[in-house]
TIDO-849637 format. One record per residue (C-alpha): residue number from 1; y, z, x. Coordinates in steps of 0.5 Angstrom, whole numbers, plus 500, padded with zeros to 3 digits. Each point is the difference from the previous one (the first is absolute). Layout:
# TIDO-849637
+-----+-----+-----+-----+
|  nr |  yy |  zz |  xx |
+-----+-----+-----+-----+
| NUM |   Y |   Z |   X |
...
+-----+-----+-----+-----+
***
This chain:
# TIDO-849637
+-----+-----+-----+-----+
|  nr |  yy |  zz |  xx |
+-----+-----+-----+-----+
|   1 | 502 | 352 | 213 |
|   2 | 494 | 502 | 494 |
|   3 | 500 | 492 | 500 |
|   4 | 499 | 499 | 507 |
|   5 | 494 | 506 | 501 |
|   6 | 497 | 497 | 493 |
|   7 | 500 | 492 | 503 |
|   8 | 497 | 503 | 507 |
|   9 | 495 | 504 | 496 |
|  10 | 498 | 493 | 495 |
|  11 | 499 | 496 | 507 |
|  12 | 495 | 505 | 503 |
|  13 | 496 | 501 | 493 |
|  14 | 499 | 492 | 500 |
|  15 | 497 | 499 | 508 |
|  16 | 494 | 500 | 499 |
|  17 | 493 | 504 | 504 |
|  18 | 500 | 497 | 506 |
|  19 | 508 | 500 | 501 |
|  20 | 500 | 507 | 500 |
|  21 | 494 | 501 | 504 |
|  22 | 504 | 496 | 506 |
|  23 | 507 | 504 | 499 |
|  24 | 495 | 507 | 501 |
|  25 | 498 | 496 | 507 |
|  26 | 506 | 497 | 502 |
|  27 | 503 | 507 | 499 |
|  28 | 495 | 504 | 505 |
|  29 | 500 | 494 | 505 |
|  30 | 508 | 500 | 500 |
|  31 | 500 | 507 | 501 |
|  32 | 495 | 500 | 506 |
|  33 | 505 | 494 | 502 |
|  34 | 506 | 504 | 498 |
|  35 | 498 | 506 | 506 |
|  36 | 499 | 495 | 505 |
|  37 | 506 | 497 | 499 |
|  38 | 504 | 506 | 501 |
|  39 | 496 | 503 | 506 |
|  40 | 497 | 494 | 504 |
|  41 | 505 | 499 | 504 |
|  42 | 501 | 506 | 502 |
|  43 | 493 | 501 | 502 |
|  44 | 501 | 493 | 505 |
|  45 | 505 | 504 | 504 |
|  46 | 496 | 507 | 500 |
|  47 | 494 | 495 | 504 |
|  48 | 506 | 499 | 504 |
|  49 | 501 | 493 | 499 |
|  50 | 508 | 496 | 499 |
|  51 | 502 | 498 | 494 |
|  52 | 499 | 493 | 503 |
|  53 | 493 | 502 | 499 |
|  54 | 503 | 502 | 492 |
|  55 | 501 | 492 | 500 |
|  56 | 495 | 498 | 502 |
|  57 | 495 | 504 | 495 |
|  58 | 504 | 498 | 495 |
|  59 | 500 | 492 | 502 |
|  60 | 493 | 501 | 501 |
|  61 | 499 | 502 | 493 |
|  62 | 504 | 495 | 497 |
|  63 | 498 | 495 | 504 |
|  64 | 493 | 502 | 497 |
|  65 | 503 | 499 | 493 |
|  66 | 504 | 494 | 501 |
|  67 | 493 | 496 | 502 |
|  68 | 495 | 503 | 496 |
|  69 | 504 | 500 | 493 |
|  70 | 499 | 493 | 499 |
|  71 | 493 | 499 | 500 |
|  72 | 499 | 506 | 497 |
|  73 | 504 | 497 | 494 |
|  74 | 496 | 494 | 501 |
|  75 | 493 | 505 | 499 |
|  76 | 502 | 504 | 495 |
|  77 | 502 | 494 | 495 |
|  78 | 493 | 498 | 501 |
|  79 | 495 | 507 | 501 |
|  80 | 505 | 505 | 495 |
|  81 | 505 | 503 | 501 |
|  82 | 496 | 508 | 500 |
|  83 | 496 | 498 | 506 |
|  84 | 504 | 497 | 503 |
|  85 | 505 | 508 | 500 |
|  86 | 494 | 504 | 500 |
|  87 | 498 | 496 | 508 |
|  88 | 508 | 501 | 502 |
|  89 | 499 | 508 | 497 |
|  90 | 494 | 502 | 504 |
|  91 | 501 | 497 | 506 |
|  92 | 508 | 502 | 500 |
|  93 | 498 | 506 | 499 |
|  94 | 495 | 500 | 506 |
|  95 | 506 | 497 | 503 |
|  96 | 505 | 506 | 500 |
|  97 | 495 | 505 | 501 |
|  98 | 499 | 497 | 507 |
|  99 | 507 | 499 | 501 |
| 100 | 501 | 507 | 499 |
| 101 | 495 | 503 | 506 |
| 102 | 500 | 495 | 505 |
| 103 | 506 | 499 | 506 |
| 104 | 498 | 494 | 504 |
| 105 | 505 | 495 | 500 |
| 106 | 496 | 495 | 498 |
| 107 | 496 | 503 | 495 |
| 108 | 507 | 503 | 497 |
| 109 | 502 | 491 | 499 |
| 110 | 493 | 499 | 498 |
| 111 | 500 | 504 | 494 |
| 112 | 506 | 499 | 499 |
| 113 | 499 | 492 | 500 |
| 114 | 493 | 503 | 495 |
| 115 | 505 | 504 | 495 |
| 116 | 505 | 494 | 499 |
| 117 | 493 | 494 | 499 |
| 118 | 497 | 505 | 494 |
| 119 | 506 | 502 | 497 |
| 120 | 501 | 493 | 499 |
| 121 | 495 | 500 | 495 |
| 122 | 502 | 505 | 496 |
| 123 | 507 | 498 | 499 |
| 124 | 499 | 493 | 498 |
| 125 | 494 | 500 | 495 |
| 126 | 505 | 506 | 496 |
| 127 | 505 | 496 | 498 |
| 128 | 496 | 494 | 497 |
| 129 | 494 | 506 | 498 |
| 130 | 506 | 504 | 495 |
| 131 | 502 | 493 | 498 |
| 132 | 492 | 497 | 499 |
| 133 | 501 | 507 | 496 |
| 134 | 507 | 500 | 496 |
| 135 | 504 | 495 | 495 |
| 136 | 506 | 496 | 503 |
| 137 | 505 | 505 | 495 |
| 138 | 496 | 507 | 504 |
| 139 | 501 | 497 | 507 |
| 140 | 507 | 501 | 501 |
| 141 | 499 | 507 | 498 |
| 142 | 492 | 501 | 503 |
| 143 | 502 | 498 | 506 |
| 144 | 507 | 504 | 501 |
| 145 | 496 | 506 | 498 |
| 146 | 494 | 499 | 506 |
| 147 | 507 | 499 | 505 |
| 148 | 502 | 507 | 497 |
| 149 | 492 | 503 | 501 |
| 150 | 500 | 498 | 507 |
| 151 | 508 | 502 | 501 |
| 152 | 497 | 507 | 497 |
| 153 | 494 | 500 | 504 |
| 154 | 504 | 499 | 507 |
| 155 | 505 | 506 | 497 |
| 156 | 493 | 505 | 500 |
| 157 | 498 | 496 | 506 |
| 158 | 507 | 500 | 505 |
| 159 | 501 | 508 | 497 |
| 160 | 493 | 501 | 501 |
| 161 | 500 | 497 | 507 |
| 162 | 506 | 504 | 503 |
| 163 | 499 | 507 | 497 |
| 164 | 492 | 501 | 502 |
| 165 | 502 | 498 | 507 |
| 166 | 506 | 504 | 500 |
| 167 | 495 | 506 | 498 |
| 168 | 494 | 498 | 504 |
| 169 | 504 | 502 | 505 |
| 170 | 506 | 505 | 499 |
| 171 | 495 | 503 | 495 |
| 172 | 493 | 500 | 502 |
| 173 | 502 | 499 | 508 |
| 174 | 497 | 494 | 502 |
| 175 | 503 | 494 | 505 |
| 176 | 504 | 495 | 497 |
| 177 | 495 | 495 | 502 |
| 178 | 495 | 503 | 496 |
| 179 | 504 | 503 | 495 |
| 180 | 502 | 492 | 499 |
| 181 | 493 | 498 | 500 |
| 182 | 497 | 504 | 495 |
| 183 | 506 | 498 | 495 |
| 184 | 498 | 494 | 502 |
| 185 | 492 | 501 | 498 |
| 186 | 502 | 502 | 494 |
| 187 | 503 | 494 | 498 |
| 188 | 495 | 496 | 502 |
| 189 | 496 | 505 | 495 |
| 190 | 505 | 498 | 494 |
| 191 | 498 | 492 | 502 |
| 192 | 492 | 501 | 499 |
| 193 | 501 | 503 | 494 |
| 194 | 503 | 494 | 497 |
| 195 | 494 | 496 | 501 |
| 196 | 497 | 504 | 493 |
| 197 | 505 | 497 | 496 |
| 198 | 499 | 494 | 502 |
| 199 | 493 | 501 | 499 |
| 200 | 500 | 500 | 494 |
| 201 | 504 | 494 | 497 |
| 202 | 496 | 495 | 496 |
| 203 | 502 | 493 | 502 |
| 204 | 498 | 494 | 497 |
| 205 | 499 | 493 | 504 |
| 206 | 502 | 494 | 495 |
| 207 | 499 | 495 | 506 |
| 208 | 498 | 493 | 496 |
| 209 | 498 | 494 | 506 |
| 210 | 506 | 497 | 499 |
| 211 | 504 | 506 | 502 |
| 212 | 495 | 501 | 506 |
| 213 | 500 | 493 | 502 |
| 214 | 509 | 501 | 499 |
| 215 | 501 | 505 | 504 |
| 216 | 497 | 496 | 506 |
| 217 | 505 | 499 | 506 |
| 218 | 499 | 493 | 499 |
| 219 | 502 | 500 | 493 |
| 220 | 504 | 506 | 499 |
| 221 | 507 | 495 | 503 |
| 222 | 498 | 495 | 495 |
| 223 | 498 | 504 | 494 |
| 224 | 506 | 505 | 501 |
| 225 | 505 | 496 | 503 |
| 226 | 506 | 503 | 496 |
| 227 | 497 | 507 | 501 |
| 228 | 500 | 500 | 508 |
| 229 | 507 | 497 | 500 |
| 230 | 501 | 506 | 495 |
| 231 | 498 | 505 | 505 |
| 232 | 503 | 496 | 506 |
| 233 | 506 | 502 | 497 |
| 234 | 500 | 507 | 499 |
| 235 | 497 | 501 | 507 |
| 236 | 505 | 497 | 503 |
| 237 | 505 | 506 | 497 |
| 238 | 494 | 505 | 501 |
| 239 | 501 | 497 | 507 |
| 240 | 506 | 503 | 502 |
| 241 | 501 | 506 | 496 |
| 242 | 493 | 502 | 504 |
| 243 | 504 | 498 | 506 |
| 244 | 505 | 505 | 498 |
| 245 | 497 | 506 | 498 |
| 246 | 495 | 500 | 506 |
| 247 | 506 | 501 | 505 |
| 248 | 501 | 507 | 495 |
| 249 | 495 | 503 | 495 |
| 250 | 494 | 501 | 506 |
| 251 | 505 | 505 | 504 |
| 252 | 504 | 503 | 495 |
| 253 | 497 | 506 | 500 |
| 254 | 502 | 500 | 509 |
| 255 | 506 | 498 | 497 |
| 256 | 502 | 506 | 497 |
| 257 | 496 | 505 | 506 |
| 258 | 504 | 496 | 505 |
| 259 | 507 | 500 | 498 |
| 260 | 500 | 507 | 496 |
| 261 | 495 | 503 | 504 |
| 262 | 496 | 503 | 493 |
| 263 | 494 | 503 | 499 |
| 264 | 493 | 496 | 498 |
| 265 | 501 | 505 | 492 |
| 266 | 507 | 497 | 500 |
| 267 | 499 | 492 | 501 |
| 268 | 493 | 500 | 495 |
| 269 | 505 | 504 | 495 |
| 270 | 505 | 495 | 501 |
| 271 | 495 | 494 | 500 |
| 272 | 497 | 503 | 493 |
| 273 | 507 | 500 | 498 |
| 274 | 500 | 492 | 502 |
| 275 | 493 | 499 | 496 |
| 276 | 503 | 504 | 494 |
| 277 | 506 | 497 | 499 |
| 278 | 496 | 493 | 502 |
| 279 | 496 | 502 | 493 |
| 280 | 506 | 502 | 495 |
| 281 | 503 | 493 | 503 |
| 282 | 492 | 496 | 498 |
| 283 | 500 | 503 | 493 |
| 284 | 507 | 498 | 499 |
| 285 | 499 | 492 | 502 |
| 286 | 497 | 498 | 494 |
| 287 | 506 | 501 | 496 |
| 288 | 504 | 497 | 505 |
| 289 | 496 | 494 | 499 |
| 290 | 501 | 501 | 492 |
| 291 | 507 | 499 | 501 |
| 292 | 502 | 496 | 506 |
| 293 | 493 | 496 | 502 |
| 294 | 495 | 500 | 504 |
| 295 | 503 | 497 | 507 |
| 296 | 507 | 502 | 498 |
| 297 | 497 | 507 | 500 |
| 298 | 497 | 500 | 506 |
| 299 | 506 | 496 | 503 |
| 300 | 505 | 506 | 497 |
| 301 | 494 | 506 | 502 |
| 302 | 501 | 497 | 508 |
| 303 | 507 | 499 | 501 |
| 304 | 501 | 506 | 498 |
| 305 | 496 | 504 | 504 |
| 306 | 504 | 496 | 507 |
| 307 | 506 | 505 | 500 |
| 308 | 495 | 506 | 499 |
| 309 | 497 | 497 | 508 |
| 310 | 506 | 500 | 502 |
| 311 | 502 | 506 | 499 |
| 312 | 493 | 504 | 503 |
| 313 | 501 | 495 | 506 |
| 314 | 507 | 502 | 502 |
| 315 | 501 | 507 | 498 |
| 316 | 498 | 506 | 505 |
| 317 | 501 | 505 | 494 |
| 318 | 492 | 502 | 497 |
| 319 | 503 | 501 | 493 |
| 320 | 503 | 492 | 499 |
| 321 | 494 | 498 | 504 |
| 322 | 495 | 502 | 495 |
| 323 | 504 | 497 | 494 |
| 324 | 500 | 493 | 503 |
| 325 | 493 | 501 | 502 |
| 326 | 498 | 503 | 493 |
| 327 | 504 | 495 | 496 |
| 328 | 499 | 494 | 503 |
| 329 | 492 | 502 | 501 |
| 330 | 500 | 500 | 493 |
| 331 | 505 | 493 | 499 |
| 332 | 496 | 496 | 504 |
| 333 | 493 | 501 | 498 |
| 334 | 502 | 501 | 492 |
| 335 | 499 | 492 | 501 |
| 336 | 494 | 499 | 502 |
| 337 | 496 | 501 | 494 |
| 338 | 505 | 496 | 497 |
| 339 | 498 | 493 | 505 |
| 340 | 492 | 502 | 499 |
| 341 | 501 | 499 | 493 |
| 342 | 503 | 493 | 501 |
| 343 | 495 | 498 | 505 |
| 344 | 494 | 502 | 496 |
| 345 | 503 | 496 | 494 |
| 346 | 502 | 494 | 503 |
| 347 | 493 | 499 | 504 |
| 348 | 494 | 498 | 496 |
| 349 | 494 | 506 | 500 |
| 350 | 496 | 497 | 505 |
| 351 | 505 | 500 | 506 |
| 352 | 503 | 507 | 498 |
| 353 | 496 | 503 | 506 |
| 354 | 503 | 495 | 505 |
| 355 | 507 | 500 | 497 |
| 356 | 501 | 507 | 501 |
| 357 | 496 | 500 | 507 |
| 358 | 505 | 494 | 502 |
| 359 | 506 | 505 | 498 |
| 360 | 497 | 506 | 503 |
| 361 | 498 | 497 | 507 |
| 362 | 507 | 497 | 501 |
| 363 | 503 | 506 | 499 |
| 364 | 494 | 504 | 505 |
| 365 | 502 | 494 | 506 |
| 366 | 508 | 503 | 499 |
| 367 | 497 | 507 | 502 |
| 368 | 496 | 498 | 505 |
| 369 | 505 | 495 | 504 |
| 370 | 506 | 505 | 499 |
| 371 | 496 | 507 | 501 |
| 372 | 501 | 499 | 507 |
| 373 | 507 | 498 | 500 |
| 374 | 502 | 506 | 496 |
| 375 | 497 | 504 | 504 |
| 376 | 503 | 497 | 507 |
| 377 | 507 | 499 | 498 |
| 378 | 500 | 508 | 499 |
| 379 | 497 | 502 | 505 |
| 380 | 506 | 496 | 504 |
| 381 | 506 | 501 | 496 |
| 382 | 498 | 507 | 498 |
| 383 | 498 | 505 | 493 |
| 384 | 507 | 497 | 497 |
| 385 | 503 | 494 | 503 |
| 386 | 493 | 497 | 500 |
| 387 | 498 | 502 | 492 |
| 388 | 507 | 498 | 498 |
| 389 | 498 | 493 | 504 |
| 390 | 494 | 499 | 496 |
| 391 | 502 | 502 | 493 |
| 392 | 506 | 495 | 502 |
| 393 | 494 | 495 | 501 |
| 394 | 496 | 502 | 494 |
| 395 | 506 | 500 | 495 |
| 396 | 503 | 493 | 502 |
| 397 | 492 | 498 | 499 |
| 398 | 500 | 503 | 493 |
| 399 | 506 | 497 | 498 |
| 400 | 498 | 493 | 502 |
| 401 | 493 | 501 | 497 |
| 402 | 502 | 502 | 493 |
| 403 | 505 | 494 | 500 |
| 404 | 494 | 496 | 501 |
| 405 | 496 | 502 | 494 |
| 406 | 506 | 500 | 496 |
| 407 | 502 | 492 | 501 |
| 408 | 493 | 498 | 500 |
| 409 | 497 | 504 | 494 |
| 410 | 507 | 501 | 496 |
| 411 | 496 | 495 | 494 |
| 412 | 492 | 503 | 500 |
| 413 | 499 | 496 | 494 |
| 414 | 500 | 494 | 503 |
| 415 | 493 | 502 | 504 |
| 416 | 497 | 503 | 494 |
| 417 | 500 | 493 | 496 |
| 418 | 498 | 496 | 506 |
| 419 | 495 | 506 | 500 |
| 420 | 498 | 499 | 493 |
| 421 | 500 | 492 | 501 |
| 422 | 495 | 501 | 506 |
| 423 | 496 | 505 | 498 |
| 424 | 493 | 497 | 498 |
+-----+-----+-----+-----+
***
């Protein structure tokens, strides 16, 4: 145990300045996001719309993200990665707290749809603006532990989101409308806050004209040939992953009200528990990949959780469905910062920003065609046998995306050298 603290303690004293300026903001805006994960949906239904509704704003979001991620990549490769997230900062912020006082159907799609554009400028320079700011051995760990700042972050946000509301109303004495929608004003206070942070990191743009002239579309398929095909790759594994997870992870706070029928405190207490164990998992992935690998720990991390979605998606006893929830939470996310890793390594800098805006782009396209097919089969099918259809749905989905990326980055060396050949 000393060993495994004195190693996180040594990783975090060699990141540099603006590394922990971007983990101080990634934490107040995963706060913010954290609160309006938790308690948004329910908001939807105290306005007096279906969950059909529910799907819609989230497949408005998504859509929003899947469309925009790639030319944001595109930008932030060529103007810097801190313009690029103080934009999507500002504005997403300004987005939530819209989304938080305004009722109209359209506008409710609206700023849903401007929600999803700009968080898509921060979620795909930070990976490439902590790789920019890191060596290849902090990676693993560097970005490991930004998973688990966000997953902390969204544990303060879903606990803070579900207990506020609760004593907005049972306390204070407010409408459940209200009491909600100022729980929600506060978490756009926690986004706008992060724009500080941001603030102060120091970029330095290293762009000589043979970059700028490479990173033209017109050239960026020639020059970078096997970088794209690199990116094609992992993306059609994102692809089917996102396809799965937009049928479950949007609703699964609905899960919970609708078939155990719970309080708003409880589902953000069981949701932080999901995010808390999602962080231990994060911290433990890296020694995963010292024994076994990068892409057999992902594949082992994944599988494993499968069992864990069964069990929450067939059980009607609240306690077995909290600990399928927690521990396949925790299984099927540890991977994440493990395949970031790889993909950040494999490309060459200048298309970092384009390589984790393709991945994250498909992976939104899952949430927003599946959004709405969530939503409809349980509506039809009911709080159990429809969950138990979607979670069926999600786990064959997981099984197949996993064996994908097992058969097709079994053997990473290989795309390293013909990186090295081809770097220039």
């Amino acid at each position: 145990m000393s060993s495994f603290v004195g190693e996180w303690s040594t990783q975090f004293k060699g990141y540099n300045q603006n590394v922990r300026l971007f983990l101080v903001g990634s934490t107040l805006a995963n706060i913010g996001m954290g609160i309006f994960m938790i308690i948004y949906n329910y908001y939807i239904r105290e306005l007096g719309y279906d969950d059909q509704m529910n799907g819609s704003v989230i497949a408005m979001q998504s859509i929003a993200a899947a469309l925009l991620l790639l030319p944001a990549g595109i930008l932030s490769d060529r103007v810097g990665r801190k313009k690029v997230i103080l934009i999507g900062g500002l504005f997403a912020a300004t987005s939530l707290l819209l989304r938080a006082t305004l009722s109209l159907e359209v506008l409710l799609l609206g700023t849903a749809f401007l929600t999803g554009a700009f968080m898509a400028f921060i979620q795909v320079s930070s990976i490439p603006l902590l790789a920019e700011n890191s060596t290849e051995k902090q990676r693993v760990h560097l970005f490991s532990f930004n998973f688990a700042i966000i997953m902390i972050a969204n544990v303060v946000g879903n606990t803070l989101g579900g207990t506020l509301s609760d004593f907005f109303h049972y306390i204070v004495g407010m409408s459940s409308l209200w009491s909600i929608r100022l729980t929600l004003l506060i978490g756009a206070a926690f986004f706008f806050s992060a724009v500080i942070p941001f603030l102060k990191v120091r970029e330095e743009r290293k762009l000589t004209e043979k970059n700028v002239q490479e990173r033209s579309l017109k050239k960026l398929f020639t020059t970078h040939n096997h970088g794209i095909k690199i990116i094609l790759l992992f993306a059609v594994a994102q692809i089917i992953i996102g396809f799965g997870s937009g049928l479950v992870i949007p609703y699964l706070n609905l899960y919970f009200v609708d078939r155990f029928e719970i309080s708003h405190t409880l589902v953000g207490l069981i949701l932080s528990g999901g995010q808390a164990m999602t962080a231990v998992a994060l911290l433990i992935g890296p020694a995963v990949v010292n024994k076994v690998g990068e892409v057999r720990a992902v594949v082992m991390l994944q599988l494993m959780s499968i069992p864990f979605l069964l069990l929450t998606a067939y059980t009607q006893n609240l306690f077995w469905a909290v600990f399928g929830f927690l521990f396949r939470q925790a299984l099927m996310n540890a991977g994440n910062p493990i395949q970031m890793s790889l993909m950040m390594k494999s490309v060459d800098d200048s298309i970092k920003g384009l390589a984790n805006s393709v991945g994250q782009a498909v992976f939104m396209l899952g949430w927003a065609v599946m959004g709405p097919v969530s939503t409809t089969i349980v509506m039809v099918h009911g709080s159990y046998t429809g969950y138990a259809i979607v979670f069926t749905i999600t786990s064959i989905l997981y099984v197949i995306g996993t064996t994908y990326f097992f058969f097709v980055f079994r053997n990473p060396d290989r795309f390293n050298k013909k990186l090295s050949h081809n770097a220039v």
